[in-house]
MIVEX-77970 format. One line per field, with one value per residue (C-alpha): residue in one letter; x, y, z. Coordinates in steps of 0.001 Angstrom, whole numbers, plus 500000, padded with zeros to 6 digits. Last residue first. Example, Ala and Ser with C-alpha at 12.3 -4.5 7.8 and 13.67 -1.06 7.14 Angstrom:
res: [S|A]
X: [513670|512300]
Y: [498940|495500]
Z: [507140|507800]
// end
This chain:
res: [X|X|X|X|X|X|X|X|X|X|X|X|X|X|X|X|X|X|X|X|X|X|X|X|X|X|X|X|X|X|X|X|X|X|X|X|X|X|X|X|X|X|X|X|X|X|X|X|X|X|X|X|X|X|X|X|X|X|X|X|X|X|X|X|X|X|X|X|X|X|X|X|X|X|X|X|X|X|X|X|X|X|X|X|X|X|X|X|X|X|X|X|X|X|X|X|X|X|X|X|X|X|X|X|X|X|X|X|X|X|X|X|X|X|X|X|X|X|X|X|X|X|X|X|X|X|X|X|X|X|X|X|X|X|X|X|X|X|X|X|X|X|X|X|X|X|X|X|X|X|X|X|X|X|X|X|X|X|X|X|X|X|X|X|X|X|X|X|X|X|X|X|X|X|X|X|X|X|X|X|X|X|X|X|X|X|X|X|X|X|X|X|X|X|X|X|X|X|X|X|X|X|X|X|X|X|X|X|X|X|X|X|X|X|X|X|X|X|X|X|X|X|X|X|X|X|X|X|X|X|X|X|X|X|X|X|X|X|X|X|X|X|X|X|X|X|X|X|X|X|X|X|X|X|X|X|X|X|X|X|X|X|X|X|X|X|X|X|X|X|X|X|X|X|X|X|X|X|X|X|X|X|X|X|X|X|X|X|X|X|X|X|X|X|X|X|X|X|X|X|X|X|X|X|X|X|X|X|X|X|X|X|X|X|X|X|X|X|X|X|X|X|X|X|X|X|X|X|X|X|X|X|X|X|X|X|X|X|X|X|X|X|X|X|X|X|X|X|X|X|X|X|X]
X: [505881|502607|502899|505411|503168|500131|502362|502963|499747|498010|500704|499675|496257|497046|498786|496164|493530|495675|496421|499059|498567|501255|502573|504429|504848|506438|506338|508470|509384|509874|509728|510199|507653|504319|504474|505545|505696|505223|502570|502557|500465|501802|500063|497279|497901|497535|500055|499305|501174|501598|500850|500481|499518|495808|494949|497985|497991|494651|491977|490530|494216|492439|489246|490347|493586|493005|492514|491152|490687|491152|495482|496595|497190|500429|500085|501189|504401|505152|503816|505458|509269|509457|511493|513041|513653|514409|510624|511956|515196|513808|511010|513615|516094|513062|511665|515090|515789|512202|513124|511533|510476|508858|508612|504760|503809|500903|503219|501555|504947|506163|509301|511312|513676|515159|517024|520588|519555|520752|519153|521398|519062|520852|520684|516915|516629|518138|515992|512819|514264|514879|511497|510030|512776|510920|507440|507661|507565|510620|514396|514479|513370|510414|509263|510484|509063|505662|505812|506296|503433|500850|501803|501059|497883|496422|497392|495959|496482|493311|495795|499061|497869|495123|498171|500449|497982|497449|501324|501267|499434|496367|495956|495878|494266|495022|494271|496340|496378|497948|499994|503683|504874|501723|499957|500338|497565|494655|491457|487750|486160|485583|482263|482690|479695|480867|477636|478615|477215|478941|482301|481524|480434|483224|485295|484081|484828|488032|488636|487242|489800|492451|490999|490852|490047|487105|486131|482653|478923|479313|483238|485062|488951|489688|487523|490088|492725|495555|499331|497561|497877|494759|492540|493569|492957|489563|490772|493671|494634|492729|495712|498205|500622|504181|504801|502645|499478|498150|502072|501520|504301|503584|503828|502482|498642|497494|493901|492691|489599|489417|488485|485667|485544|482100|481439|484596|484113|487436|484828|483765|486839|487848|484471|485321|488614|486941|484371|487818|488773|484906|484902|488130|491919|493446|495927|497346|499774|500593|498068|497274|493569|494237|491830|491380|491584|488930|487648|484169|483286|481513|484506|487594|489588|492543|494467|496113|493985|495420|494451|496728|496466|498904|499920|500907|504565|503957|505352|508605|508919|512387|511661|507845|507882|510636|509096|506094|507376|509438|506176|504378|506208|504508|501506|502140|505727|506545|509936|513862|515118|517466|515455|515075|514097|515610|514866|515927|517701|519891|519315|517949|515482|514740|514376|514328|512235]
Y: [515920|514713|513397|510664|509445|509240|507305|504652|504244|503857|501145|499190|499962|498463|495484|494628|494361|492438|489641|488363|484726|483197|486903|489511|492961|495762|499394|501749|505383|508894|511562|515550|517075|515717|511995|510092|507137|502901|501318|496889|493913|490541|486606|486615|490213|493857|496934|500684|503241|506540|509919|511340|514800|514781|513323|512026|514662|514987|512214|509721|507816|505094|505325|507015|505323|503226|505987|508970|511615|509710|509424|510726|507946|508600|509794|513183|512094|510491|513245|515813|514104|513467|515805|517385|514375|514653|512779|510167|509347|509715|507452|504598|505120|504233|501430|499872|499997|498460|495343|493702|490848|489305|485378|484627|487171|489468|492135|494555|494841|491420|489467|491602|490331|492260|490867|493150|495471|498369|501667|503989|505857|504318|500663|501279|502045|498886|497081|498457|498573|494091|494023|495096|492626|489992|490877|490998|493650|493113|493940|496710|499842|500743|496874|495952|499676|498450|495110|496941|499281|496475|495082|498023|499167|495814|495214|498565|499992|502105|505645|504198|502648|505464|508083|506275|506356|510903|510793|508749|511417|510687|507324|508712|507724|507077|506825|505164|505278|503407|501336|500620|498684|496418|495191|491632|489641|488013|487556|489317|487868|490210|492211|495651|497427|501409|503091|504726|502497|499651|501153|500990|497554|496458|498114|495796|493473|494309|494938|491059|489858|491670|490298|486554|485676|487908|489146|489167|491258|490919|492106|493574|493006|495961|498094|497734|495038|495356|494769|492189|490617|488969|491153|491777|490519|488336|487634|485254|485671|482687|480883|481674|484106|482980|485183|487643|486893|486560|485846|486449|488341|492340|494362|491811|492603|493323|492355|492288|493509|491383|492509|494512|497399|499366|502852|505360|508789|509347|510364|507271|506069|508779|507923|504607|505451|507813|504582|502441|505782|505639|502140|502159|501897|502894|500002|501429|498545|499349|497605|497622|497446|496368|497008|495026|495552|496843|500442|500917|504744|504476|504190|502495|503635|501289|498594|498685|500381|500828|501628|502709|502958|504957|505281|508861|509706|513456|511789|510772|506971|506108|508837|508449|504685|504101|505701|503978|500328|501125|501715|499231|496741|498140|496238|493236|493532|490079|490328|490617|492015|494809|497020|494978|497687|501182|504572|508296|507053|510694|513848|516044|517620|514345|511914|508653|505808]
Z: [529296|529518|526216|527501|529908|528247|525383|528341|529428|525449|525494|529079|527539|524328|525604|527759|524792|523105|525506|523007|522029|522463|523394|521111|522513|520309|521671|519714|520656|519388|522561|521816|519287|520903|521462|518328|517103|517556|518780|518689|519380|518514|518243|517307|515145|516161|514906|515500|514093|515927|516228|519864|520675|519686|523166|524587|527512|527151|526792|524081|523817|521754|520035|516804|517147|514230|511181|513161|516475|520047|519214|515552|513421|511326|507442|508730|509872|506473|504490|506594|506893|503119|501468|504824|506587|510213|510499|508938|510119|514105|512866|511133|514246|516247|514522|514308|518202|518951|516668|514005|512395|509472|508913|509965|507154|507793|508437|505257|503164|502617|504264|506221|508722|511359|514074|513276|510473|511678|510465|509114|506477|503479|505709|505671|501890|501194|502894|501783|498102|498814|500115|496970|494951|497199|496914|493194|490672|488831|489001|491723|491877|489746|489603|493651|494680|492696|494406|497921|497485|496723|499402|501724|500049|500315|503777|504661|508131|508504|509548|507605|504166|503641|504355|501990|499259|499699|500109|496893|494867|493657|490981|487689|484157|480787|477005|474302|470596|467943|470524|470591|473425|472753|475861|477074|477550|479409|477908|476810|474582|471151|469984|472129|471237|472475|473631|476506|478818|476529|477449|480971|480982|479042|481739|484534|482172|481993|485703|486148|484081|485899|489450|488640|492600|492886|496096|496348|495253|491668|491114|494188|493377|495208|493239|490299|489964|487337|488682|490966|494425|495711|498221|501724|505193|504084|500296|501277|504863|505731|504190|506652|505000|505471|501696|500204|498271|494791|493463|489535|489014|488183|485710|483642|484214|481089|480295|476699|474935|472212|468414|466546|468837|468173|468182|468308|467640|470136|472562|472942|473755|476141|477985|478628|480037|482651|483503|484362|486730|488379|488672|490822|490325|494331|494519|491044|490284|486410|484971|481395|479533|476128|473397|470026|466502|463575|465763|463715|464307|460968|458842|459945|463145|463467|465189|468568|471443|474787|478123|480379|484412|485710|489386|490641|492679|494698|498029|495889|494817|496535|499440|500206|498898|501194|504289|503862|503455|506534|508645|507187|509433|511969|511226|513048|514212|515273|517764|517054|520644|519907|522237|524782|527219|526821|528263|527865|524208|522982|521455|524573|522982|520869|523777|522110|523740]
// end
């Protein structure tokens, strides 16, 4: 617990002890995308059509639908694209229509995940993937082909006949025309990814910080931005391991000491230091603390992330404008619902004073 009036630690319990985070290991995945990205950083979604217009609205080539790791790409954005086409004049699409999705490796999920994590904590890992992989009522496990023909659909609603199959790809570098949409701005994403704790949005993050960043978009190079970013910010490293974005892996840790340093950093940052604060939980009001913390002090005075696995239960933020602490309890299996009262306690505390 940092006491920020009176700049130093007021209290300190194991606080370089490497333990689980759970969720909390979004917290350093938000902070770099806020600074390494920017808070006003958009996806893109292409679509691309090589070939060209003959008469009667008759496009003789194909399309290619690229991904470029927009977590938020829904039916309505695909349906946006359609309508570009048509109103380009054109009618029918004699060749493929092609799924990109090489922005990205072709890891579906994040490292030390147990299996049931596939699909049930977060959908698989894909540069293209719209709806969350939804397609037909489930969680599809080929999500770029099943943007595409989610896409066909749309471009048929509009009239477009698109004759070829649709396959996987890669787009030209140099298409005759292209169309596009945009995610919203990535403090809009980062605030979905904090308050409801989204795996997806999380990992998804990290393997677009590893491809904007770092060599590729992969889990690893992701993680590799993450940790560089937290030794630019002063954050020791000592116990912590990061292995994927979301803290579903088995590998991650963290210590109490480094989640502080990493809030105090953040919210001392001028760029990024709203956005990141404001993408907290605030206690009894949304995102997962909406039920917590229901009364005053901590009642709308405490922002923090929450963190809840088998085996670890964690809060880590801020109460009011003077305390920034880090809770991180691991157990074999934790009593959760122990650990967040003897939490929800603690941050009662601090707010009332």
């Amino acid at each position: 617990m940092y006491d920020l009036e009176r700049s130093r630690f007021a209290y300190r319990h194991n606080a370089g002890l490497a333990l689980e985070p759970a969720s909390n290991a979004k917290l350093p995945v938000a902070v770099t995308a806020l600074s390494v990205l920017g808070p006003g950083f958009r996806f893109t979604t292409k679509l691309h059509a090589e070939g060209s217009l003959k008469a009667g609205g008759v496009w003789k080539g194909r399309l290619v639908l690229e991904g470029l790791g927009d977590p938020s790409l829904s039916g309505a954005k695909l349906g946006k694209l359609a309508h570009d086409v048509a109103r380009a004049g054109i009618t029918k699409v004699t060749g493929a229509l092609v799924a990109d999705e090489t922005y990205f490796d072709k890891v579906r999920v994040g490292p030390g995940w147990k299996s049931s994590f596939y699909k049930l904590e977060c959908p698989p890992l894909s540069a293209l993937i719209a709806n969350r992989g939804y397609y037909r009522g489930h969680v599809t496990s080929k999500p770029a082909l099943a943007a595409a023909k989610l896409l066909r659909a749309k471009l048929e609603g509009r009239g477009v006949d698109v004759r070829g199959r649709i396959k996987r790809g890669r787009a030209d570098p140099d298409p005759d025309l292209v169309w596009s949409v945009r995610s919203g701005a990535l403090k809009w994403l980062v605030r979905r990814m904090n308050r409801q704790s989204d795996n997806f949005y999380a990992e998804m993050l990290v393997k677009e910080l590893g491809a904007r960043a770092g060599r590729g978009g992969t889990t690893a190079d992701g993680v590799r931005i993450v940790r560089k970013e937290l030794r630019h910010r002063g954050v020791s490293l000592d116990g912590v391991v990061l292995a994927d974005g979301s803290g579903l892996s088995a590998y991650d840790r963290l210590t109490a000491r480094a989640a502080t340093l990493l809030l105090i950093s953040a919210m001392s940052d001028a760029r990024i230091g709203s956005p990141f604060v404001g993408s907290l939980p605030l206690a009894g009001v949304n995102g997962t603390l909406v039920d917590r913390m229901e009364s005053p002090p901590a009642y709308r005075h405490v922002r923090a992330k929450t963190g809840t696995t088998d085996s670890a239960s964690a809060l880590s933020g801020y109460a009011g404008s003077r305390f920034v602490f880090s809770i991180l309890m691991n157990g074999s299996p934790i009593a959760w619902l122990s650990a967040r009262r003897a939490q929800d306690r603690f941050a009662q505390v601090l707010a009332g004073r």
